[in-house]
N, C-alpha and C positions, 0 to 999 in steps of 0.2 A: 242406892239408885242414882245415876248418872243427872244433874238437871232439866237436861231434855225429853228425858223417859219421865219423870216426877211430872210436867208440862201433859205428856202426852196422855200419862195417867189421869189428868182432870181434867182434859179434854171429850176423853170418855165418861165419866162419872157425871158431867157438871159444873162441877166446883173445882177450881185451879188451885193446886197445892204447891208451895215453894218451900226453896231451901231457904235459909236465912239471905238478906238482901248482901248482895257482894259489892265493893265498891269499883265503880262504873272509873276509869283513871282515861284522862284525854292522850291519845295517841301523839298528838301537836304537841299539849301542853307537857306531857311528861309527869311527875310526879306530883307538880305542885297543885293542881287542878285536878281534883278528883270530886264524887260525887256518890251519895247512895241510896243505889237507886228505893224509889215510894218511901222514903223516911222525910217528907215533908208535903204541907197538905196542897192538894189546888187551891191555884188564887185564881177567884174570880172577880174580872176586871169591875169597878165600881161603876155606877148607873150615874150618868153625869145629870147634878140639879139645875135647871136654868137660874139664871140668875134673874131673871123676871118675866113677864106671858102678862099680855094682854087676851082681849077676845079671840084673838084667831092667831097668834104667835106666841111661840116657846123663844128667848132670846138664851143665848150662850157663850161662856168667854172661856177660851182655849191658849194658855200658855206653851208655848214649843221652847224648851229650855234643856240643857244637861244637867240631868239624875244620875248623883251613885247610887244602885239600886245591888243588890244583891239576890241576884240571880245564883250561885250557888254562894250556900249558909258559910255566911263568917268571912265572904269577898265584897267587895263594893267595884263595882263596873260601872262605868260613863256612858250614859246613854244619852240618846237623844229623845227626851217622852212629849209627850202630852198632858202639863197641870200634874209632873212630875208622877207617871202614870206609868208603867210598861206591862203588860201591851195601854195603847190609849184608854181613855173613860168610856162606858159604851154608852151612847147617845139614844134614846130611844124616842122615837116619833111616831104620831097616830097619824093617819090616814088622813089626809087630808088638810090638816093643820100644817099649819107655813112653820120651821125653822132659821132660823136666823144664826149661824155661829160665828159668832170675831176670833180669828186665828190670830194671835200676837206675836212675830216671829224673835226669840230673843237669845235666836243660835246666831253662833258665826258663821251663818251660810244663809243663803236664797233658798226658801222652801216656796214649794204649791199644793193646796191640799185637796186630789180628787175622790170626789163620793163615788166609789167605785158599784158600776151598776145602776146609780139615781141620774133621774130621767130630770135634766137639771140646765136652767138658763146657757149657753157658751161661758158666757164671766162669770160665774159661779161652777164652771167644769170644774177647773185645776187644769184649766191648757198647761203646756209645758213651759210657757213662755211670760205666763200668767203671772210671776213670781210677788211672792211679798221679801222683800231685800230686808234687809238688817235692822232690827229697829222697826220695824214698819208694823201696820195689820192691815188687815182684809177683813171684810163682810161676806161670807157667803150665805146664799137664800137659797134653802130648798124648802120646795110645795108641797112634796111627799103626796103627789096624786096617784102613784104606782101601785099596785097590788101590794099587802102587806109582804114584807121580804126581809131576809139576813142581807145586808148588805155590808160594807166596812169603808173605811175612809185611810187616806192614806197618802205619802209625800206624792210626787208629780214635777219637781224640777228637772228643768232640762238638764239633761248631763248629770246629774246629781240625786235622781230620785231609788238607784237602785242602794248606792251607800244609804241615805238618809233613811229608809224602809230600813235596809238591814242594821240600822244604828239605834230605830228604834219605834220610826213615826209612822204608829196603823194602831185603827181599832175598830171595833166595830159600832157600825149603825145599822138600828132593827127600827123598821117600819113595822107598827100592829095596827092590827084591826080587830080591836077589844069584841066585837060584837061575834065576828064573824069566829074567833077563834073559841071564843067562850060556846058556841053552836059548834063545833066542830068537838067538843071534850076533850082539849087534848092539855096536857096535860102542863101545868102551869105555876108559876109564881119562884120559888125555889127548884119547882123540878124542871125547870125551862133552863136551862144552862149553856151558854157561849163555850164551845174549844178551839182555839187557834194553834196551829203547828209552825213549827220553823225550825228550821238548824243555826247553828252559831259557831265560830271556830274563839277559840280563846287564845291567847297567849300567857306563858308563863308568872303574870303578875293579875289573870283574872281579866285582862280587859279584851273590846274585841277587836279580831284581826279582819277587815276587808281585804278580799283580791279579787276582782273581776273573777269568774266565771272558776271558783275554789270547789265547787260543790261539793266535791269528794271528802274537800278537809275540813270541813264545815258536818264535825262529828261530832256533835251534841246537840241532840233535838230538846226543845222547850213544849211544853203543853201550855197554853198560859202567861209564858214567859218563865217557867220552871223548870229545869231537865228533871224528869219522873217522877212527877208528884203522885200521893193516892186522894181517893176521893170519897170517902163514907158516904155510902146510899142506903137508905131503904129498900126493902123486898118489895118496891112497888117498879110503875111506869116513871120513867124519863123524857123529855126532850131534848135533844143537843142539837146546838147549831154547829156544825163541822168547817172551819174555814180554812182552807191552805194558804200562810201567810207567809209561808218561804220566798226567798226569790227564785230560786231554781232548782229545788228538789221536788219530787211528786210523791204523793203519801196514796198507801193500798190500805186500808188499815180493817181490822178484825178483830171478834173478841174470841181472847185464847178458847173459850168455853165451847166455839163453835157455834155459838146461839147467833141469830138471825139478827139484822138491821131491819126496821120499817121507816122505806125512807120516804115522806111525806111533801119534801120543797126541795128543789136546788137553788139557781143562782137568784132567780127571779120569782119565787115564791111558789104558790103548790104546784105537784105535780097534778097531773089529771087524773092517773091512778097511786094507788099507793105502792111501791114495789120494796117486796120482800126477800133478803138478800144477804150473805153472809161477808160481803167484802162494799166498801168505799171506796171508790178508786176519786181520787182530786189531785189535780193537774194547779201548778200555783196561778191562785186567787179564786180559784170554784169553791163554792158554798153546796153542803148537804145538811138537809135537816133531817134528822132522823127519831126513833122512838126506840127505847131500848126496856124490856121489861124483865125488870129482875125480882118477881113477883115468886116465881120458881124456885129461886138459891134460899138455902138458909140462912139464917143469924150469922154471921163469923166467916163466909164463905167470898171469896176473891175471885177475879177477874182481871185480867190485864188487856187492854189496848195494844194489840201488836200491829206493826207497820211492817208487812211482809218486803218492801223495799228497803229497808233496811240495810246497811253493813255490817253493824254490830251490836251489842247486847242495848248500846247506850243511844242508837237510831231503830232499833228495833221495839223495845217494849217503851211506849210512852206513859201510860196511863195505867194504876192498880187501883180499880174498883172495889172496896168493901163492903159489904153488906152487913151493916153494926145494927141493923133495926128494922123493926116492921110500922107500916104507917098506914093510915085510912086511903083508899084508893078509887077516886070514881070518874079519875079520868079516862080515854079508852080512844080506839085505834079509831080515824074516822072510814066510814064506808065507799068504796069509790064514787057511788052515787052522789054523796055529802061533796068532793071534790069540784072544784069549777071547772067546766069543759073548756078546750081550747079552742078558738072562734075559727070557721072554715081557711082553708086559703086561698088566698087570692093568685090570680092570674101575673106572674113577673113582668114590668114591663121592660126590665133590665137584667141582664145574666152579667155581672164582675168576676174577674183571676184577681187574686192576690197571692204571690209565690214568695213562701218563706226560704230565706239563704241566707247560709254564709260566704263572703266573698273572701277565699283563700288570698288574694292582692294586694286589698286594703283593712285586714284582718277587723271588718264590718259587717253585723249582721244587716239583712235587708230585705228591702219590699218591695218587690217588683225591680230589683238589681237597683233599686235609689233606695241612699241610708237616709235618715229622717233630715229633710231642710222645712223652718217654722216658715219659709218665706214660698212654697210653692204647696201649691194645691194638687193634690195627685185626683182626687175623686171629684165631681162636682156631681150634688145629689139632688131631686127634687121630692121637695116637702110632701110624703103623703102619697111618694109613689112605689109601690111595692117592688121590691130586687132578691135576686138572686145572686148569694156571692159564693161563690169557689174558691176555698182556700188549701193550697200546695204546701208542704212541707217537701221541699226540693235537696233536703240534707239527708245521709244517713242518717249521719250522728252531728249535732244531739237533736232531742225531742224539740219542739215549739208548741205552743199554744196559740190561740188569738182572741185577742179582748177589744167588744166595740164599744167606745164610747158613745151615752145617750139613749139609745136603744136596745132595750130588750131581742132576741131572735128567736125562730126555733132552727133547729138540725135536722135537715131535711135527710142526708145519707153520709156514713162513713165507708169511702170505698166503695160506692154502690150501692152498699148492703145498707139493712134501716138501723140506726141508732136504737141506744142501748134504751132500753124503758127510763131507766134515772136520768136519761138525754130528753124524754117527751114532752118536757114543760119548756118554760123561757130560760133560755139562758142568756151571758153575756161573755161568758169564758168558756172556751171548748177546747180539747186539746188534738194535736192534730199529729200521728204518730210518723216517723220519718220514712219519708218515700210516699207517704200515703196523702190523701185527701176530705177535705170535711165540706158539703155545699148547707148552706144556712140562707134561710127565708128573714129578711127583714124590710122593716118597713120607719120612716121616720119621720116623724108629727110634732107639729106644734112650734117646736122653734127651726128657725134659722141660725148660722153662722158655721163656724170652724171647730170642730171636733177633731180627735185623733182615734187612730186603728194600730195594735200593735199585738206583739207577741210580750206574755205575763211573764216569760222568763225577764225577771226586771235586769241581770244583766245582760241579759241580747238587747231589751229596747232601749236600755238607757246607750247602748254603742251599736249599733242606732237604728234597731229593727222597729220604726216605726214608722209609719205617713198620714196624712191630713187629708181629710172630707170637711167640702164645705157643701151646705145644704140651702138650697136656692127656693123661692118661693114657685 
């Protein structure tokens, strides 16, 4: 049987059957750079320890330095990490307890590092302009008063934040609410698991190649920081948190099996119901949380992760699930009821356009036909007053997104029509398909000063699809 038929065959059954793993050979790289595929395990990013905590703060120290990391077995690649980390430490916060983290920069470059999604002082954003230079550190404070949520943290320099991301500098940050989740049963401790996606392009000695807006050649997706790892599960419930950490690919992703997603959170933490669902669609930097239950499969029986956007074998199947064992199981799906409703809405007292383009001229992506100046204020917003923004995707080709900083939103319509169920909760990243349009309800509290609005493809905003709101009392 042909491997696609062998595929198709456990798609019916259940249980996904392969032929032996073939080696996955980069198209760029040539001969020297190859890979095979699920013959190495996930790595799951380490849970960073504070380095001390008083009553009501967790304090933290974050080295940004170049790691040879071996991302495929038997290479060492130059990265850019976090405490020599790829992807970064994952930083986890409770509710309500203040974080503290010193960012030490001790690359040969100006980094900024924003908490993408936390609802967080101005000087502690990661403005673009914000930078910690050579040598230097930064203190940033976040309060973590935001609904428990996947969030992730990530570079932010001006000019410079779409290399530095893709050279290495992101991880995630999880807000819990031990109380509220442990009520909800879901399922926890080792079965609560981070996935980050991304593509990479190699060159012929294993290191990597940046080019502005490559995406195509940028043929080796990582799970984790790995190209196809597998992952031994139990026959029970899982949690993943799903994060697209590409700069500008978008991931559809599925399990070969056919079996259903239960996706319980997006950007900003739960949904209002829970929706049940055979495909993930993430636009780069959305967050889904999902529940996967392999309760059903036998002992010995596989799964793969497939990314129906894909090109080829080696962007297509990311992730090979095992099922090596059975285990006690008393976690469980929560109830929509169990779910926190989302607060009515309020009355706009502002309607905003923001129009995504590219300028054929000055070969600059943009907003509102201005590419990003740190020195002008495009929005001026008042604190605590409810708006309405319309946002234009004015291109065919390519896709855009948009990402607000500070505030959470919801999606009020795509194209008229109402948003998808896994759109019902807060978001802060939406993706906004070309020719088309997305209008989003927000509202922004508590502080003052200058935030930025941009599209997540990091290299449209880093040249220069982005602009500046400043929030007036």
């Amino acid at each position: 049987m042909k491997r696609r038929d062998l595929l198709k065959t456990g798609a019916a059954t259940g249980v996904v059957l392969l032929v032996p793993a073939q080696k996955i050979v980069s198209a760029v790289a040539g001969e020297a750079i190859s890979t095979t595929p699920f013959s190495e395990p996930l790595h799951i990013p380490p849970v960073l320890e504070p380095e001390s905590s008083d009553s009501d703060t967790d304090y933290y120290e974050v080295i940004q330095r170049e790691t040879n990391i071996e991302i495929v077995p038997g290479i060492k690649t130059q990265l850019y990490t976090y405490n020599h980390e790829f992807p970064g430490p994952t930083i986890e916060a409770v509710r309500g307890r203040r974080v503290v983290v010193r960012q030490r920069n001790k690359l040969e470059t100006h980094v900024a590092v924003h908490l993408h999604g936390g609802h967080v002082a101005p000087e502690h954003d990661g403005h673009p302009t914000d930078v910690i230079e050579m040598g230097q550190y930064r203190d940033y404070v976040y309060l973590n008063q935001q609904l428990p949520t996947t969030l992730w943290y990530h570079d932010h320099a001006h000019h410079v934040e779409s290399e530095n991301a893709y050279r290495g500098l992101s991880g995630f940050y999880i807000i819990r609410d031990p109380q509220q989740e442990a009520a909800l049963g879901l399922p926890a401790g080792r079965y609560d698991v981070p996935l980050v996606f991304r593509d990479i392009r190699l060159d012929d000695d294993g290191q990597l190649v940046y080019i502005r807006g490559d995406v195509r050649e940028r043929n080796m997706v990582l799970v984790n920081g790995r190209p196809q790892p597998y992952f031994r599960v139990a026959a029970r419930k899982y949690r993943f948190r799903l994060l697209n950490g590409a700069n500008d690919r978008g991931f559809r992703v599925r399990l070969s099996n056919g079996a259903n997603f239960v996706q319980i959170a997006s950007d900003g933490g739960f949904l209002p119901a829970t929706v049940t669902t055979p495909v993930i669609q993430l636009s780069p930097a959305e967050r889904a949380e999902v529940i996967v239950d392999f309760s059903s499969l036998p002992v010995g029986s596989q799964v793969i992760l497939v990314n129906d956007s894909g090109e080829s074998d080696a962007t297509r199947q990311l992730l090979r699930f095992e099922v090596n064992r059975t285990a006690p199981d008393s976690s469980r799906i929560p109830g929509n009821d169990e779910l926190p409703d989302m607060p009515p809405m309020e009355e706009p007292a502002v309607t905003r356009d923001v129009r995504l383009a590219f300028d054929p001229v000055t070969s600059e992506y943009t907003i509102n036909g201005l590419a990003f100046d740190p020195d002008r204020v495009d929005f001026t917003v008042k604190r605590d007053q409810p708006e309405v923004w319309r946002i234009t995707n004015a291109d065919l080709s390519p896709p855009h997104n948009f990402h607000l900083h500070l505030a959470q939103f919801r999606v009020l319509d795509r194209d008229g029509q109402p948003p998808r169920p896994s759109e019902a909760g807060w978001k802060d990243t939406v993706p906004v398909r070309p020719g088309g349009n997305v209008r989003i309800a927000v509202k922004f509290t508590e502080y003052t000063g200058r935030y930025v609005y941009h599209c997540h493809f990091m290299d449209h905003s880093t040249h220069s699809m982005m602009a500046q709101l400043e929030i007036v009392p």
